[in-house]
CHARMM-style PDB file with segment names, atoms N, HN, CA, C and O in Angstrom:
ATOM      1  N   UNK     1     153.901  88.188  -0.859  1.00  0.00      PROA
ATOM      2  CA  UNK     1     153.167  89.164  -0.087  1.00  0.00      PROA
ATOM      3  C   UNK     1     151.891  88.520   0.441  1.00  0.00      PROA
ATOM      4  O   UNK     1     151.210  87.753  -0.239  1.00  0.00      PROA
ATOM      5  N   UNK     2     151.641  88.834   1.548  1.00  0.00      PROA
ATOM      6  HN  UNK     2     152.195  89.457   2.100  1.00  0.00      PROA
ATOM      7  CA  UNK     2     150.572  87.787   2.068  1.00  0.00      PROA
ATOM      8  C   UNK     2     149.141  89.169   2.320  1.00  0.00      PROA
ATOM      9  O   UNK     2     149.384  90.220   2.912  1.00  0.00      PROA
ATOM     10  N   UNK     3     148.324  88.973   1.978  1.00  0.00      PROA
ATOM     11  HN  UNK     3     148.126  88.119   1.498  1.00  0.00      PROA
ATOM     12  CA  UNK     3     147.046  89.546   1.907  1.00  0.00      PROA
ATOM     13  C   UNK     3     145.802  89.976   2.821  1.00  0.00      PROA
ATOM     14  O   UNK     3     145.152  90.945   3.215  1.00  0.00      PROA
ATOM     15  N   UNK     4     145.954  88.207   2.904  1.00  0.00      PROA
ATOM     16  HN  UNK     4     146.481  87.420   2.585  1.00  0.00      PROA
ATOM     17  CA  UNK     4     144.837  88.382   4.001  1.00  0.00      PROA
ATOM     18  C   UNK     4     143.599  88.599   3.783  1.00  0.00      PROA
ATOM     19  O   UNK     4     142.968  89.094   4.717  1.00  0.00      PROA
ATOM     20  N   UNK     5     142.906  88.315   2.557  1.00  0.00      PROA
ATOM     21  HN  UNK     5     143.419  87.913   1.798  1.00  0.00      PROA
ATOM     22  CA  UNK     5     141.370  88.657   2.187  1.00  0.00      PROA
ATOM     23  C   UNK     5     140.516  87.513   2.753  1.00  0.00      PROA
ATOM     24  O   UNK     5     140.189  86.465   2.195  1.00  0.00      PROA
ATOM     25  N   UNK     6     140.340  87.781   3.506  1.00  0.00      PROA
ATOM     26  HN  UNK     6     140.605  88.633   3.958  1.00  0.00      PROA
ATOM     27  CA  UNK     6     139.269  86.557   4.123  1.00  0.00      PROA
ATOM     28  C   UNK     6     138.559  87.286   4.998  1.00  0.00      PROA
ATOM     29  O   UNK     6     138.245  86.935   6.135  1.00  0.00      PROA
ATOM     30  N   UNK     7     138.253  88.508   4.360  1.00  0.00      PROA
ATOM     31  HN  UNK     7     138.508  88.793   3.436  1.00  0.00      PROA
ATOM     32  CA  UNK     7     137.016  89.569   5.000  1.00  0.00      PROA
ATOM     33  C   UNK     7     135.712  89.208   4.100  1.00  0.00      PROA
ATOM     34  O   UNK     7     135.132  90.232   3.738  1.00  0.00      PROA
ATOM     35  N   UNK     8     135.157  88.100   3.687  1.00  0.00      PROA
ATOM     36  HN  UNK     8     135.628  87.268   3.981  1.00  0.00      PROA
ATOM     37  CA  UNK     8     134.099  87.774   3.137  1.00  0.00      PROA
ATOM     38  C   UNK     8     132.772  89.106   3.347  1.00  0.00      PROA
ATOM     39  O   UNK     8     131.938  89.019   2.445  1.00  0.00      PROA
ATOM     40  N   UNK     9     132.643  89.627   3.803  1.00  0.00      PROA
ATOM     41  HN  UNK     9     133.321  89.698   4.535  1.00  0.00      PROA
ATOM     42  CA  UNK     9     132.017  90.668   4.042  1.00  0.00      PROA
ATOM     43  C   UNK     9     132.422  92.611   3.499  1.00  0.00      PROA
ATOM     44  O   UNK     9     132.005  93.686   3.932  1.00  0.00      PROA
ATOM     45  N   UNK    10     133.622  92.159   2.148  1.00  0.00      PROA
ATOM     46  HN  UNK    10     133.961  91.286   1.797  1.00  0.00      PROA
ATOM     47  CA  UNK    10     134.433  93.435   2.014  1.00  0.00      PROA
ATOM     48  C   UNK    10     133.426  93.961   0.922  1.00  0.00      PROA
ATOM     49  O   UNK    10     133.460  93.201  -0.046  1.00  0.00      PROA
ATOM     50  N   UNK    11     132.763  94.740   0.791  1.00  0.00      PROA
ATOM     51  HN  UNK    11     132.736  95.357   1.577  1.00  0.00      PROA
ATOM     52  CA  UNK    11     132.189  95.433  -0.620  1.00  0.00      PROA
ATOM     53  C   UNK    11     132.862  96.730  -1.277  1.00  0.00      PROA
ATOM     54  O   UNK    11     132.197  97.585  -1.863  1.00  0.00      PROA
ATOM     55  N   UNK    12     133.779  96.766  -1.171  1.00  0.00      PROA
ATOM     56  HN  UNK    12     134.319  96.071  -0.695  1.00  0.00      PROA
ATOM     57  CA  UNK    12     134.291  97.706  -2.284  1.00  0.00      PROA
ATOM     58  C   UNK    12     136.012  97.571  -1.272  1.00  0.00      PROA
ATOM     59  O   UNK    12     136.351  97.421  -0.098  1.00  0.00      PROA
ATOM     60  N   UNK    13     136.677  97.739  -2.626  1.00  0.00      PROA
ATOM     61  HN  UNK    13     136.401  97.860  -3.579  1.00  0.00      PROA
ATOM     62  CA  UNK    13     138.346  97.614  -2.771  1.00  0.00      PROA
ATOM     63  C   UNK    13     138.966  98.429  -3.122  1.00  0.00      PROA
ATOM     64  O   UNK    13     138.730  98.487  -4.328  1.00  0.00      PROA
ATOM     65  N   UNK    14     140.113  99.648  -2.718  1.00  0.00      PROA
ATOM     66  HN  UNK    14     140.305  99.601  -1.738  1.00  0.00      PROA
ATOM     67  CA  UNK    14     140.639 100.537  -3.717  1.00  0.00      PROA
ATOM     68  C   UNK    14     141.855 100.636  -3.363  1.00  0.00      PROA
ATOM     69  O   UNK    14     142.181 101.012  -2.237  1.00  0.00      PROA
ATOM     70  N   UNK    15     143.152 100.126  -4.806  1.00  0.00      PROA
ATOM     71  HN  UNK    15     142.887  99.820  -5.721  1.00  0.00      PROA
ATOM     72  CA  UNK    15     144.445 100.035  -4.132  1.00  0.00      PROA
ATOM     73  C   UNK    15     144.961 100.944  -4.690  1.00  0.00      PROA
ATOM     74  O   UNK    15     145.207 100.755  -5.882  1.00  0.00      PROA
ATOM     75  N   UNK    16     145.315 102.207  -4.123  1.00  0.00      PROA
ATOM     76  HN  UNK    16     145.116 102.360  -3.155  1.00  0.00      PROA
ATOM     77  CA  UNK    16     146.147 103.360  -4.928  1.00  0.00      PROA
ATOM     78  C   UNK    16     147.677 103.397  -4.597  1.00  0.00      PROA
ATOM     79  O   UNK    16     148.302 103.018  -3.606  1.00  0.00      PROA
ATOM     80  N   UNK    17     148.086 104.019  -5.836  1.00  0.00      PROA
ATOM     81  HN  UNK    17     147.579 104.327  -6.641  1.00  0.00      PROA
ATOM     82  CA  UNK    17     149.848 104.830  -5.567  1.00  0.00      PROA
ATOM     83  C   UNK    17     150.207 102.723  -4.630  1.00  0.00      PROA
ATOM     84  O   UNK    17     150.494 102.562  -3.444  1.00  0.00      PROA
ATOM     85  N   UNK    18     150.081 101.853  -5.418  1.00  0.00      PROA
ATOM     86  HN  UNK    18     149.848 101.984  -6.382  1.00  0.00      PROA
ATOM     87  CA  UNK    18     150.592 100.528  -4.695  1.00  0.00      PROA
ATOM     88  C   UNK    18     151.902 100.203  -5.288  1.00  0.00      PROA
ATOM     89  O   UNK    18     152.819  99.759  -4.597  1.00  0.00      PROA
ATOM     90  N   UNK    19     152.040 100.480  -6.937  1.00  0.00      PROA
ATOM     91  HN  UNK    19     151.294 100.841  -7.498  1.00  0.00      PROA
ATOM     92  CA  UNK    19     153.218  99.895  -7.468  1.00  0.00      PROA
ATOM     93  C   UNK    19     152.849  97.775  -7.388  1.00  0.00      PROA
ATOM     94  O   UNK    19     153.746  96.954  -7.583  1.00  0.00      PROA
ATOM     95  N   UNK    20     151.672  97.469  -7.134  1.00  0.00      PROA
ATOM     96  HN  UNK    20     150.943  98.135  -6.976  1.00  0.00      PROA
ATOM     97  CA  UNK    20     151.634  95.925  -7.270  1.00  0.00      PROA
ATOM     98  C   UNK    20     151.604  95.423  -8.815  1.00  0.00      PROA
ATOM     99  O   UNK    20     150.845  95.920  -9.648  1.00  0.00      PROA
ATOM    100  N   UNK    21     152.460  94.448  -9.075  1.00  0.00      PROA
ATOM    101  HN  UNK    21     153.076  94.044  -8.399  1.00  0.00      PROA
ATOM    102  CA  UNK    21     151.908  94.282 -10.467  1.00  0.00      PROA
ATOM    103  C   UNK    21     151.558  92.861 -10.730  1.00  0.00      PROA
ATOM    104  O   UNK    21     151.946  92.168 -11.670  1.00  0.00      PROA
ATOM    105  N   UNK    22     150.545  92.448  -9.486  1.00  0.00      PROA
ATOM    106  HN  UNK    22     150.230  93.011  -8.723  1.00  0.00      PROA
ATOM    107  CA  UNK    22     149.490  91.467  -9.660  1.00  0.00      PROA
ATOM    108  C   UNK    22     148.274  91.704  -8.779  1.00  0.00      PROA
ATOM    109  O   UNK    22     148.249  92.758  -8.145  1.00  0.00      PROA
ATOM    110  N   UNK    23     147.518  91.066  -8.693  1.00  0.00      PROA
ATOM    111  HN  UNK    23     147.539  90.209  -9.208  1.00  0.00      PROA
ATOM    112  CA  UNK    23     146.073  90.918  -8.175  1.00  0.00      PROA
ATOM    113  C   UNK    23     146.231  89.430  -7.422  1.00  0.00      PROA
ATOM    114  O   UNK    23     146.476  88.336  -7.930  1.00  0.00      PROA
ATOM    115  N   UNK    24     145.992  89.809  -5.968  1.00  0.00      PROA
ATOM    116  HN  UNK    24     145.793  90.699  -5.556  1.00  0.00      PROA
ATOM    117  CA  UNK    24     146.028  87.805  -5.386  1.00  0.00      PROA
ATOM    118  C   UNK    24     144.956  87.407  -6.320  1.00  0.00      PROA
ATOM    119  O   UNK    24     144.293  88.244  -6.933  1.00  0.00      PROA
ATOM    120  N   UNK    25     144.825  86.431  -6.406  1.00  0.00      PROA
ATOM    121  HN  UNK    25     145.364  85.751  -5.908  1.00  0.00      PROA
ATOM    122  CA  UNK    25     143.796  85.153  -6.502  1.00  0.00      PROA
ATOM    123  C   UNK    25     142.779  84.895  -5.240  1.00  0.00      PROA
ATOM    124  O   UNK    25     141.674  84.502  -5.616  1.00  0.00      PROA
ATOM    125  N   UNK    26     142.844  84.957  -4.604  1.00  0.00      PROA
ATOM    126  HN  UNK    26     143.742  85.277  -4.298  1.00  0.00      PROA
ATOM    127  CA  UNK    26     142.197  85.021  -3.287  1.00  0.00      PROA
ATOM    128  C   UNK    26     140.800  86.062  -3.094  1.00  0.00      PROA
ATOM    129  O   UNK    26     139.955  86.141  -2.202  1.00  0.00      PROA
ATOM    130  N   UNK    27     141.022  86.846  -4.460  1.00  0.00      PROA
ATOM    131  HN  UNK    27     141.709  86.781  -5.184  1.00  0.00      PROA
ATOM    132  CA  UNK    27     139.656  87.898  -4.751  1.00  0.00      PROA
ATOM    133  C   UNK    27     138.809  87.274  -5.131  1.00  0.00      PROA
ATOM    134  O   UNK    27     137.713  87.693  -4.760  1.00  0.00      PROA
ATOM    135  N   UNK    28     138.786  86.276  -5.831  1.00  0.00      PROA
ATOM    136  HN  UNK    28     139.677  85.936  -6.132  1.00  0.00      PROA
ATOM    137  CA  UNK    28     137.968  85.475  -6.360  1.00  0.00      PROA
ATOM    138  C   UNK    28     136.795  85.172  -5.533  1.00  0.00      PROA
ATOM    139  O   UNK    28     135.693  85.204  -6.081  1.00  0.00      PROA
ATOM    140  N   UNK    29     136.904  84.814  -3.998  1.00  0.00      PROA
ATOM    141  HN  UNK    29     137.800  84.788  -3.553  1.00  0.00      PROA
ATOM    142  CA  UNK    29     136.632  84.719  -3.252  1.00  0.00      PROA
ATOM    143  C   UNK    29     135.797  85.503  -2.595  1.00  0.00      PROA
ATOM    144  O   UNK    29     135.187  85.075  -1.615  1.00  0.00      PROA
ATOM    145  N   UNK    30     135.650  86.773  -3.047  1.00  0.00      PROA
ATOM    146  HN  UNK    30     136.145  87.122  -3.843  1.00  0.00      PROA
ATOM    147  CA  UNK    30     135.185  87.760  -1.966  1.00  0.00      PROA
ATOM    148  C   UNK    30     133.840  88.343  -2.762  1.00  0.00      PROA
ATOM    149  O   UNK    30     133.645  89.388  -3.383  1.00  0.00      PROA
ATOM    150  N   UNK    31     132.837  86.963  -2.400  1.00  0.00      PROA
ATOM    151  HN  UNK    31     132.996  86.114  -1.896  1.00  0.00      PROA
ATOM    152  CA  UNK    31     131.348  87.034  -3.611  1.00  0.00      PROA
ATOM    153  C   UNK    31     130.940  88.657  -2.952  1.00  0.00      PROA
ATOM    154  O   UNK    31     129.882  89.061  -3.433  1.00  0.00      PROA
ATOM    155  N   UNK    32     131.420  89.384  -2.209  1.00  0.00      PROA
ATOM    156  HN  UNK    32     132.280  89.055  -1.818  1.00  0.00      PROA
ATOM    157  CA  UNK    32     129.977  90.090  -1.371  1.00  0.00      PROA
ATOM    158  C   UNK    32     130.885  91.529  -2.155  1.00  0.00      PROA
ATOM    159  O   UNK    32     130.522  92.608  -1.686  1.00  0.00      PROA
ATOM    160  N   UNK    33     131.897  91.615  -3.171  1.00  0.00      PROA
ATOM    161  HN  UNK    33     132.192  90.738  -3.551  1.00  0.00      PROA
ATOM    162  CA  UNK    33     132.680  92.738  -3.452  1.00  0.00      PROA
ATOM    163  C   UNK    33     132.369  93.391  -4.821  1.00  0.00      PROA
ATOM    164  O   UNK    33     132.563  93.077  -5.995  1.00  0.00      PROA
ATOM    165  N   UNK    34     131.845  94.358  -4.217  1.00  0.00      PROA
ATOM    166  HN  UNK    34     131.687  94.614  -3.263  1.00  0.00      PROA
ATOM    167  CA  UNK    34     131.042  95.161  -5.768  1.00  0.00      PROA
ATOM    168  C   UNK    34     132.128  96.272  -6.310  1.00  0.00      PROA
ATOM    169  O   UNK    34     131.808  96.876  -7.334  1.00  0.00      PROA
ATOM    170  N   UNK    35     132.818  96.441  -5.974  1.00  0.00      PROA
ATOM    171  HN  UNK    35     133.078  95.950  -5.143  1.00  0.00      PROA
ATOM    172  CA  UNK    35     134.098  97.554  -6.563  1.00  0.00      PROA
ATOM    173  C   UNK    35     135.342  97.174  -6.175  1.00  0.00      PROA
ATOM    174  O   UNK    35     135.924  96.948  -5.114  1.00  0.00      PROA
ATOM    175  N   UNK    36     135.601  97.168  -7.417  1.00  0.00      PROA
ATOM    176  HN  UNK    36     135.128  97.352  -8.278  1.00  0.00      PROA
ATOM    177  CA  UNK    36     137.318  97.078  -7.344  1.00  0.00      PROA
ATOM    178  C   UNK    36     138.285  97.651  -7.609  1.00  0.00      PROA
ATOM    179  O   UNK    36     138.969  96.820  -8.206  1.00  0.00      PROA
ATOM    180  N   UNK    37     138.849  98.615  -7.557  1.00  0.00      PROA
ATOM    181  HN  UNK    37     138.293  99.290  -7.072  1.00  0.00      PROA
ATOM    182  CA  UNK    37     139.710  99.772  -7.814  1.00  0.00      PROA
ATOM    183  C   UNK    37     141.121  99.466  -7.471  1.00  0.00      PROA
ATOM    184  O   UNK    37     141.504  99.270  -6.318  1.00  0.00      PROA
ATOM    185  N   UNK    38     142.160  99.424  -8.922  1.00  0.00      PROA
ATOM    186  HN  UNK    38     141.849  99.584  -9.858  1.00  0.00      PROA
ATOM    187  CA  UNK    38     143.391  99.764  -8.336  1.00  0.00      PROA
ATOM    188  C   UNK    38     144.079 100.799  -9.595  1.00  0.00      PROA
ATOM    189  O   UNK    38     143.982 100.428 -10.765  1.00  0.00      PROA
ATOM    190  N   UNK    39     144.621 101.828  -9.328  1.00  0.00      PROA
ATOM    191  HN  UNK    39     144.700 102.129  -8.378  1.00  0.00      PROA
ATOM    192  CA  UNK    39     145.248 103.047  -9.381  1.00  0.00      PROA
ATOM    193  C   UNK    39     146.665 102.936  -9.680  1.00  0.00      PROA
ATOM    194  O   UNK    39     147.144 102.131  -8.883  1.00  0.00      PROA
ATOM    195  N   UNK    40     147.497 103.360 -10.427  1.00  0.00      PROA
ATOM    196  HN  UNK    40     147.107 104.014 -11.075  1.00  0.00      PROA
ATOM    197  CA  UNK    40     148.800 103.837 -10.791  1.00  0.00      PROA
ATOM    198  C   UNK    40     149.500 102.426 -10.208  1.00  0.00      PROA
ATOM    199  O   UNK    40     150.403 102.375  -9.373  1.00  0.00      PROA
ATOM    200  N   UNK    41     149.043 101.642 -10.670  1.00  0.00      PROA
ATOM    201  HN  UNK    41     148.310 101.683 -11.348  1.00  0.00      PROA
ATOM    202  CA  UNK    41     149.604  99.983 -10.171  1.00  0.00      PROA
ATOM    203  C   UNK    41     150.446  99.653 -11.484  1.00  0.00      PROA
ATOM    204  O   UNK    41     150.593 100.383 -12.464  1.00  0.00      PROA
ATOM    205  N   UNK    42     150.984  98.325 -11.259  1.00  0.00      PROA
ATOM    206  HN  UNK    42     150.864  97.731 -10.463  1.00  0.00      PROA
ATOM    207  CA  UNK    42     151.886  97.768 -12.518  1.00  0.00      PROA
ATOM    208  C   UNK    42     151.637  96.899 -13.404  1.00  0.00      PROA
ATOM    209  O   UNK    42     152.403  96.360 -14.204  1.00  0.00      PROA
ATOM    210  N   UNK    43     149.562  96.659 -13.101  1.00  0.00      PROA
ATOM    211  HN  UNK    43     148.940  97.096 -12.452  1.00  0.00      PROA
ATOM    212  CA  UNK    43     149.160  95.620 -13.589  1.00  0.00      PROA
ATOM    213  C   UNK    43     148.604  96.129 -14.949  1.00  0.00      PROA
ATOM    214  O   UNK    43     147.776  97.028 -15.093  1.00  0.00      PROA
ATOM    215  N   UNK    44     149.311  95.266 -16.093  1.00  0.00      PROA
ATOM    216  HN  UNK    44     149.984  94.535 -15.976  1.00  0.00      PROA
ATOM    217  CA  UNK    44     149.408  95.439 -17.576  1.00  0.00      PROA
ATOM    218  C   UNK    44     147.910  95.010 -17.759  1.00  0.00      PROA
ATOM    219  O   UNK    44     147.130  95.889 -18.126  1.00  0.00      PROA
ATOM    220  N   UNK    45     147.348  93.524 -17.500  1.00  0.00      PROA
ATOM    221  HN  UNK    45     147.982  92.809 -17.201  1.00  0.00      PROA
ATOM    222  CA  UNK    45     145.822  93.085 -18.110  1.00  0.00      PROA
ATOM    223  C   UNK    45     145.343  92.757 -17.069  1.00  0.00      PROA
ATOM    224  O   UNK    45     146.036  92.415 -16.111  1.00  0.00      PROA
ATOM    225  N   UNK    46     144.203  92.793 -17.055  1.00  0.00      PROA
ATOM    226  HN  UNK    46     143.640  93.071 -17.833  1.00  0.00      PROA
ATOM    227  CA  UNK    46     143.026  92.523 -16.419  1.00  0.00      PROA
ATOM    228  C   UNK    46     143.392  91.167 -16.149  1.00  0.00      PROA
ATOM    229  O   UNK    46     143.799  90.804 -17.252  1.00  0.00      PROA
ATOM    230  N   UNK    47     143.525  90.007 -15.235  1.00  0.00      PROA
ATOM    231  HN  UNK    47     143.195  90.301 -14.338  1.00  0.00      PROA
ATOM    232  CA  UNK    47     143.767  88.736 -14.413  1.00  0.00      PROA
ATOM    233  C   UNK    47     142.410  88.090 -15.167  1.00  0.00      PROA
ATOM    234  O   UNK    47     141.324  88.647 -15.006  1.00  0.00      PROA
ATOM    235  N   UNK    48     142.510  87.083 -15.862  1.00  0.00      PROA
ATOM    236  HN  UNK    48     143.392  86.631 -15.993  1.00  0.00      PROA
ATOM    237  CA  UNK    48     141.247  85.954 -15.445  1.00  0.00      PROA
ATOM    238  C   UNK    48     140.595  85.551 -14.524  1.00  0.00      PROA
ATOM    239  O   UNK    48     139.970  84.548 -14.869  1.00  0.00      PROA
ATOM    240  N   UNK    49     140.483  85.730 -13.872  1.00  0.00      PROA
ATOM    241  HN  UNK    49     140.991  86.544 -13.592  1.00  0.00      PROA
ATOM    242  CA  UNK    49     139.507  85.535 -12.642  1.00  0.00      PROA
ATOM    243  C   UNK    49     139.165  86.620 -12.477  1.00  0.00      PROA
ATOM    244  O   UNK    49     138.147  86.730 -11.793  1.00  0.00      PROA
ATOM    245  N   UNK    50     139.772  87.846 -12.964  1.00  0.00      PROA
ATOM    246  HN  UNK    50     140.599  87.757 -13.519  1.00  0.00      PROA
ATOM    247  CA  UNK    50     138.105  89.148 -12.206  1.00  0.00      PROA
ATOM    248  C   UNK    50     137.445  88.771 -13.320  1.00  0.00      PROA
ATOM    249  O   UNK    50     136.320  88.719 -12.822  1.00  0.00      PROA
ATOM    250  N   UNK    51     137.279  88.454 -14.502  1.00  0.00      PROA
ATOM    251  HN  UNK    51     138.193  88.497 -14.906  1.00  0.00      PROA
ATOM    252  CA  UNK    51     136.008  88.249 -15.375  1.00  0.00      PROA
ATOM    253  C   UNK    51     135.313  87.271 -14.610  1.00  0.00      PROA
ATOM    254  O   UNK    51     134.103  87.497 -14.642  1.00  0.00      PROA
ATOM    255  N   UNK    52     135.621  86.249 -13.921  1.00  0.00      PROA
ATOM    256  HN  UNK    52     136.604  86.066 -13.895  1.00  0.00      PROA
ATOM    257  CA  UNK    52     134.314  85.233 -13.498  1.00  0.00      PROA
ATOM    258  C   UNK    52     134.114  85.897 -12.451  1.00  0.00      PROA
ATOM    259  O   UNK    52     133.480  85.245 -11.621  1.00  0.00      PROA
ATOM    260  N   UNK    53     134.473  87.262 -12.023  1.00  0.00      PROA
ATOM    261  HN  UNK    53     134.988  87.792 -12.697  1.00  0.00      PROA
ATOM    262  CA  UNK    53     133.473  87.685 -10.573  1.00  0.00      PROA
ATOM    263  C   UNK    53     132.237  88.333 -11.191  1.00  0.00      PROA
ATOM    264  O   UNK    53     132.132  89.506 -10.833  1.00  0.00      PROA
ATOM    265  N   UNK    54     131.547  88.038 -11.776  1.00  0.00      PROA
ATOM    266  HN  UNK    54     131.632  87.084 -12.066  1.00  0.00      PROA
ATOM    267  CA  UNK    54     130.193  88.275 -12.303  1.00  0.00      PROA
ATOM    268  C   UNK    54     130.093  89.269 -11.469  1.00  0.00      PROA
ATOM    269  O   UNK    54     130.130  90.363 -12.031  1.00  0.00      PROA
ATOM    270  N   UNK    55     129.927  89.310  -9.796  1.00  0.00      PROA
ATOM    271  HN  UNK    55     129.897  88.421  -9.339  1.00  0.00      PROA
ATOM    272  CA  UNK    55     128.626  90.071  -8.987  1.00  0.00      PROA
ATOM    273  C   UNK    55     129.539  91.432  -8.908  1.00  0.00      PROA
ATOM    274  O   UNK    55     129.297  92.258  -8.028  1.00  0.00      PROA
ATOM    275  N   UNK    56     130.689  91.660  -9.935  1.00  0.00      PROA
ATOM    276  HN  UNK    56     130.886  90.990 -10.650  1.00  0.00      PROA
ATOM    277  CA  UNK    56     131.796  92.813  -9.412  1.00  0.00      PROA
ATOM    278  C   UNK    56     130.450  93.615 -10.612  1.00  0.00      PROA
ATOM    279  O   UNK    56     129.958  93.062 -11.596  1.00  0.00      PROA
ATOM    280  N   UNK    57     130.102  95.218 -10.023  1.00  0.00      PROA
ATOM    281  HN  UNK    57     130.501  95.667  -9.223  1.00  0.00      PROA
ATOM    282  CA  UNK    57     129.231  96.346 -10.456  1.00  0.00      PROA
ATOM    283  C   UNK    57     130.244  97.181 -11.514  1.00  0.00      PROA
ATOM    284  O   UNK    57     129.930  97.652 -12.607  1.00  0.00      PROA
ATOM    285  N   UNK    58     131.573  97.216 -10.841  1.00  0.00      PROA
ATOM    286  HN  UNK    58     131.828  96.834  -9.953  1.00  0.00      PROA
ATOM    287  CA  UNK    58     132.467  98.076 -11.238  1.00  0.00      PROA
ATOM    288  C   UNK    58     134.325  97.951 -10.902  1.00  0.00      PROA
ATOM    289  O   UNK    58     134.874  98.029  -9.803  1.00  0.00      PROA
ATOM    290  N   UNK    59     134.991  97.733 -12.305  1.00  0.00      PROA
ATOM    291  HN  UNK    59     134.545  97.670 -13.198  1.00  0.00      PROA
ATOM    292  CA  UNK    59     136.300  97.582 -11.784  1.00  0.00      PROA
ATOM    293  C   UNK    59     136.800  98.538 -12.702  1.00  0.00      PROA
ATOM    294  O   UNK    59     136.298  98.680 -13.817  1.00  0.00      PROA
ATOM    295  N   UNK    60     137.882  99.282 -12.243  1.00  0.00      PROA
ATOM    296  HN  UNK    60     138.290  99.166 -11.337  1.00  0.00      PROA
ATOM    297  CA  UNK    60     138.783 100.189 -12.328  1.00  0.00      PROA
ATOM    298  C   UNK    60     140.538  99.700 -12.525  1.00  0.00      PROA
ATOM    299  O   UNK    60     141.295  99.729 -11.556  1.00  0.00      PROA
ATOM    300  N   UNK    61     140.927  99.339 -13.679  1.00  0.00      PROA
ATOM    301  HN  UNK    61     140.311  99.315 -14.467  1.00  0.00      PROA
ATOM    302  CA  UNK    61     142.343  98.786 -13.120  1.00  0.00      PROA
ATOM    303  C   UNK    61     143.275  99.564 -14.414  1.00  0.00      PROA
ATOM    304  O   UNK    61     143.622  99.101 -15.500  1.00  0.00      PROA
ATOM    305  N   UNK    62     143.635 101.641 -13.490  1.00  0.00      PROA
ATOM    306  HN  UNK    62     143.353 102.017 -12.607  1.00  0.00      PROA
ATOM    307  CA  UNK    62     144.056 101.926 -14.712  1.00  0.00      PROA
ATOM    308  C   UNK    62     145.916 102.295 -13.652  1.00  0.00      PROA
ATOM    309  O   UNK    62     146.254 102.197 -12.472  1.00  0.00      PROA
ATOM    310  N   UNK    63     146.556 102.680 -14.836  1.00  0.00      PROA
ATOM    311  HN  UNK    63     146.282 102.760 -15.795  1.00  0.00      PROA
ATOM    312  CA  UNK    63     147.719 103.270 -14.538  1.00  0.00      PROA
ATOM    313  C   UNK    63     148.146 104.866 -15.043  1.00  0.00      PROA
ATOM    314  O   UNK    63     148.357 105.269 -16.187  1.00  0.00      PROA
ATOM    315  N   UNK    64     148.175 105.384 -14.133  1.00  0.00      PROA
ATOM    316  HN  UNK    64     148.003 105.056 -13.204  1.00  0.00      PROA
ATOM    317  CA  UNK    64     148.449 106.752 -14.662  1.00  0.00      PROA
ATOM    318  C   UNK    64     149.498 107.275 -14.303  1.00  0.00      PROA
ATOM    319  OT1 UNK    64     149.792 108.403 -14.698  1.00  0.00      PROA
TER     320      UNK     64
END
């Protein structure tokens, strides 16, 4: 699945009702992104790399 995050300028993220059950790598990337939200997704743990996004305020990664 190709993405496309190379909006360096994105500050807040919210992926609902997606069914994804990963996170690109390519977030890593996006220093200027203070929220991250994904919703009723398939992702079991939290990815290593959102812990080194330090400048993230707030992430959300539940399944309901």
């Amino acid at each position: 699945m190709e993405w496309g995050l190379h909006k360096k300028k994105l500050v807040s993220l919210n992926i609902s009702y997606s069914g994804i059950n990963e996170l690109p790598p390519e977030l890593e990337k996006l220093e200027n992104l203070h929220y991250l939200g994904v919703t009723n997704s398939l992702i079991e743990e939290t990815p290593e790399f959102v812990s080194r996004m330090t400048w993230l305020q707030h992430v959300d990664l539940s399944c309901t």
